[in-house]
C-alpha positions in Angstrom: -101.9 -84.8 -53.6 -103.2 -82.7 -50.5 -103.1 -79.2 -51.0 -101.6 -77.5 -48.1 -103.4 -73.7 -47.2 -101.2 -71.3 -45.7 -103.3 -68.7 -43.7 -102.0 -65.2 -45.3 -103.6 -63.1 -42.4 -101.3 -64.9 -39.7 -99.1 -62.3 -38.4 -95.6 -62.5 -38.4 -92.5 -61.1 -35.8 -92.0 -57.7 -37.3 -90.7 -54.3 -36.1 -93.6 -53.7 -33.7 -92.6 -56.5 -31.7 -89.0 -56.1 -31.8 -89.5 -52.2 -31.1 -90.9 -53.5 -27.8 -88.7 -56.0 -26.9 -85.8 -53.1 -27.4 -87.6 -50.8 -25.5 -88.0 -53.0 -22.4 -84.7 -54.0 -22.2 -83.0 -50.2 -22.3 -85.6 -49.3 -19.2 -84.4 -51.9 -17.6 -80.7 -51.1 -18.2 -81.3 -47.4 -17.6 -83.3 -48.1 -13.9 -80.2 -51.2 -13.2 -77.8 -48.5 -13.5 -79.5 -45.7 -11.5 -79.9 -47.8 -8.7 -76.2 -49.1 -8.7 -75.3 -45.0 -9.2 -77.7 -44.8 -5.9 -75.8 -47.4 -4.3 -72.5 -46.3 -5.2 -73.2 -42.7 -3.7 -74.3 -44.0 -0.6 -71.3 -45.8 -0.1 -68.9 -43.5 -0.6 -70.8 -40.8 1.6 -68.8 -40.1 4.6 -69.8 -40.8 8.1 -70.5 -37.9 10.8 -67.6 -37.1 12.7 -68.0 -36.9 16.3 -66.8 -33.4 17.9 -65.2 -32.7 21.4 -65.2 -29.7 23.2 -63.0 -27.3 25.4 -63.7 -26.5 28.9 -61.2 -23.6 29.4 -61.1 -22.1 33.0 -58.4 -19.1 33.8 -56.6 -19.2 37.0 -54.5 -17.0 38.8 -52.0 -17.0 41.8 -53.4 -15.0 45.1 -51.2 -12.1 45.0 -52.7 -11.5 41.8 -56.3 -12.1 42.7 -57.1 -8.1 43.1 -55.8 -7.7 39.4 -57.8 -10.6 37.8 -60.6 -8.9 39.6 -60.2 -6.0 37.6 -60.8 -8.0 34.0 -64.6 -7.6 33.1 -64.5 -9.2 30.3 -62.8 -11.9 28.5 -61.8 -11.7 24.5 -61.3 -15.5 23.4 -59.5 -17.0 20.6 -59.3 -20.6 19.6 -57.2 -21.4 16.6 -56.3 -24.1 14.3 -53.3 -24.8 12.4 -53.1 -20.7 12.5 -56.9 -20.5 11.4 -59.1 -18.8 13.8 -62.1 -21.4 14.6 -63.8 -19.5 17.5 -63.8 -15.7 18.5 -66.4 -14.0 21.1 -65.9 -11.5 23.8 -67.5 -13.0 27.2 -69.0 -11.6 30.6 -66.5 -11.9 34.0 -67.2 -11.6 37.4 -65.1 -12.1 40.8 -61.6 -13.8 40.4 -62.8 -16.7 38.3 -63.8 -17.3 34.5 -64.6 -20.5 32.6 -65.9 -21.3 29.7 -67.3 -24.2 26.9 -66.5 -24.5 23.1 -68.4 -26.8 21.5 -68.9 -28.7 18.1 -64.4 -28.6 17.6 -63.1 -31.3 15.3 -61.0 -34.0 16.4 -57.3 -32.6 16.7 -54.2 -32.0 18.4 -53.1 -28.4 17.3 -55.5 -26.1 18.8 -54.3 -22.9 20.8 -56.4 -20.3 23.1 -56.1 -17.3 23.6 -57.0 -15.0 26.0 -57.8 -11.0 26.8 -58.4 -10.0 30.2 -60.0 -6.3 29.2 -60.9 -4.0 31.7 -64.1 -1.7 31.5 -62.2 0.8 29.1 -61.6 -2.1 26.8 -57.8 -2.3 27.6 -56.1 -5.9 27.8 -54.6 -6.1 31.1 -54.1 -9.6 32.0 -53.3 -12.3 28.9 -53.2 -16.2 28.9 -51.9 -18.4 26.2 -51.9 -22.5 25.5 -50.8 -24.4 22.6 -50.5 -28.1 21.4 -54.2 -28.5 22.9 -55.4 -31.9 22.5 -59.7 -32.3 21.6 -60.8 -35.9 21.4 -63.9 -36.7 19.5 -66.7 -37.3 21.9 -65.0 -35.7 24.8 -64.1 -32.4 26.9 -61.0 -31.5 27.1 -60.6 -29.4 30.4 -57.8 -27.0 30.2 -56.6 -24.4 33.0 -54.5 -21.2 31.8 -52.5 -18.9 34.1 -53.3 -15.3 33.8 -50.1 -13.3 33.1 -50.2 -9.1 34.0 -50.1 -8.0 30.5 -48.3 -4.7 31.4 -44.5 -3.5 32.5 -43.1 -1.8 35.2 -40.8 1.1 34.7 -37.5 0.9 35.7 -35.1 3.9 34.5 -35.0 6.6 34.6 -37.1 6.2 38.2 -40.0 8.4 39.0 -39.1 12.0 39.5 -35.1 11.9 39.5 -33.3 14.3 37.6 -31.0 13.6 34.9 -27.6 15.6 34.0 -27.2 14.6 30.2 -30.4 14.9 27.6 -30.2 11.1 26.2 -31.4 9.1 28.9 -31.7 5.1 28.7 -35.2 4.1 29.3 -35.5 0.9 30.7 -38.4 -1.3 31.7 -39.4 -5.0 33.0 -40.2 -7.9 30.4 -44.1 -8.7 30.0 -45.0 -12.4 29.9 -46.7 -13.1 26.1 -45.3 -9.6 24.8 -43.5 -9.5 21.6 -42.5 -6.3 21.2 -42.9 -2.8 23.6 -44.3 1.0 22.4 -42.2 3.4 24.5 -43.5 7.1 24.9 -42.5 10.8 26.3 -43.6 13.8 26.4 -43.8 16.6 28.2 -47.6 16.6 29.2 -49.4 13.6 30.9 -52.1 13.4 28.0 -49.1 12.0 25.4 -50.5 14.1 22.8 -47.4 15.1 20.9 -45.3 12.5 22.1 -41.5 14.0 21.8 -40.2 9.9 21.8 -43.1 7.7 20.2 -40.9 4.5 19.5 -43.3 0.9 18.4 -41.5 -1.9 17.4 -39.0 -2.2 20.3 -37.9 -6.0 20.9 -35.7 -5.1 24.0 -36.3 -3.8 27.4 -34.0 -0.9 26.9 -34.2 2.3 24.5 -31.7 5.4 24.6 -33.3 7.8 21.8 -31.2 9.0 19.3 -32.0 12.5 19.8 -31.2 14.3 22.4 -33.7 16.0 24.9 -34.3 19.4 25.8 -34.2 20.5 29.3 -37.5 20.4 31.1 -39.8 17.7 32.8 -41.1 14.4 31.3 -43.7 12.0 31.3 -43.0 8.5 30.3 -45.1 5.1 29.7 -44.4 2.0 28.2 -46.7 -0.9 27.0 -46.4 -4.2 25.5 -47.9 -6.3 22.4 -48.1 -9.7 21.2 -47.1 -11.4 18.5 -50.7 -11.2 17.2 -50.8 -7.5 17.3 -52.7 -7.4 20.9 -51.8 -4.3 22.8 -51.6 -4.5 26.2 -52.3 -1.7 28.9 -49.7 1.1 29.3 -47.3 1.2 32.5 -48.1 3.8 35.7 -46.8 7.1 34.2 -43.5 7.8 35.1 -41.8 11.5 35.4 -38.4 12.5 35.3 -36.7 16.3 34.6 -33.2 16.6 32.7 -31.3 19.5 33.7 -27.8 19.7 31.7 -27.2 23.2 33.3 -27.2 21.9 36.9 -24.7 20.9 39.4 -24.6 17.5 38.2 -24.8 17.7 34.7 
């Protein structure tokens, strides 16, 4: 009978191999996955919006011309849904101010603002837009009227005497103005204003004190609804005298 050898030194599939096997297969699982994680993040990465831009150019009628003049510089707001996206004080000169915004998202809610200050930093002149339209990749050229951003006194009228000592103060309506500050005293300077009244919705105000005889000064000026004073009225004066002939 043939004797059949077996070789004992012939190496058989054993944990080294298998080790290896294991090993190759989780790097290639764990690099598989990375690159679909890779993927996957470059997919969902959103794609660069395209901005537009507002040209904004203030206008005014002619018979206003000598009070735009007067604005040296412009205070600008442009808003958003109530948020303030852009806010910068810029340079004036003559009757005519324009102006580009840049780098605005896509939308149709914006608003502008804007302060015509004069060289002591009071707002005389005011313009205001809503529902502005800015379309990605374009300029959006808007025009806004300057309004006069203070009142004109109306009663009691400049220097007339009065008989009783609770006058009715009355003055013209301010385009933009939400409420009026209404003050007298007895000394041009206002500095211990005897009527100091903020607040006032109306056009009117009788004081619910009365006055004592003498002379007064009296001034009124507006604010918007986004707490923006405006520049006082000329300064009127009138005298109450409840001991004269026609009090």
């Amino acid at each position: 009978m043939e004797e059949i050898s077996f070789n004992s030194n012939r190496k058989k599939p054993g944990i080294e191999s298998r080790l290896h096997k294991w090993l190759s297969f989780t790097l290639t699982a764990v690099l598989t996955i990375g690159v679909m994680q890779l993927r996957c993040r470059c997919d969902v990465t959103e794609p660069e919006v395209k901005t537009g831009s507002l040209h904004i150019q203030a206008s005014g009628t002619v018979t206003r011309t000598a009070e735009i003049e007067a604005v040296s510089q412009v205070h600008c707001f442009v808003s958003r849904e109530d948020q303030e996206v852009h806010e910068d004080e810029h340079l004036k000169t003559g009757s005519r101010f324009f102006i580009v915004i840049e780098d605005l998202e896509p939308a149709e809610d914006y608003s502008v603002l804007l302060l015509g200050q004069n060289e002591d930093g009071q707002s005389i002149s005011r313009g205001y837009q809503d529902s502005i339209h800015v379309i990605a990749g374009e300029q959006t050229d808007i025009s806004i009227p300057w309004d006069r951003f203070q009142p004109a006194l109306v009663l009691p009228e400049d220097g007339s005497t009065i008989g009783g000592s609770m006058p009715e103060f009355e003055w013209s309506s301010v385009s933009g103005a939400g409420s009026y500050t209404l003050q007298v005293d007895d000394s041009d300077d206002f500095s211990g204003p005897v009527v100091d009244e903020s607040g006032l919705y109306s056009t009117s105000f009788t004081p619910s004190d009365a006055l004592n005889d003498g002379l007064y000064c009296w001034r009124v000026r507006g604010c918007d609804d986004f707490g923006n004073p405006g520049e006082w009225s000329n300064v009127w004066t009138f005298t109450i005298d409840t001991q004269g002939p026609s009090a």
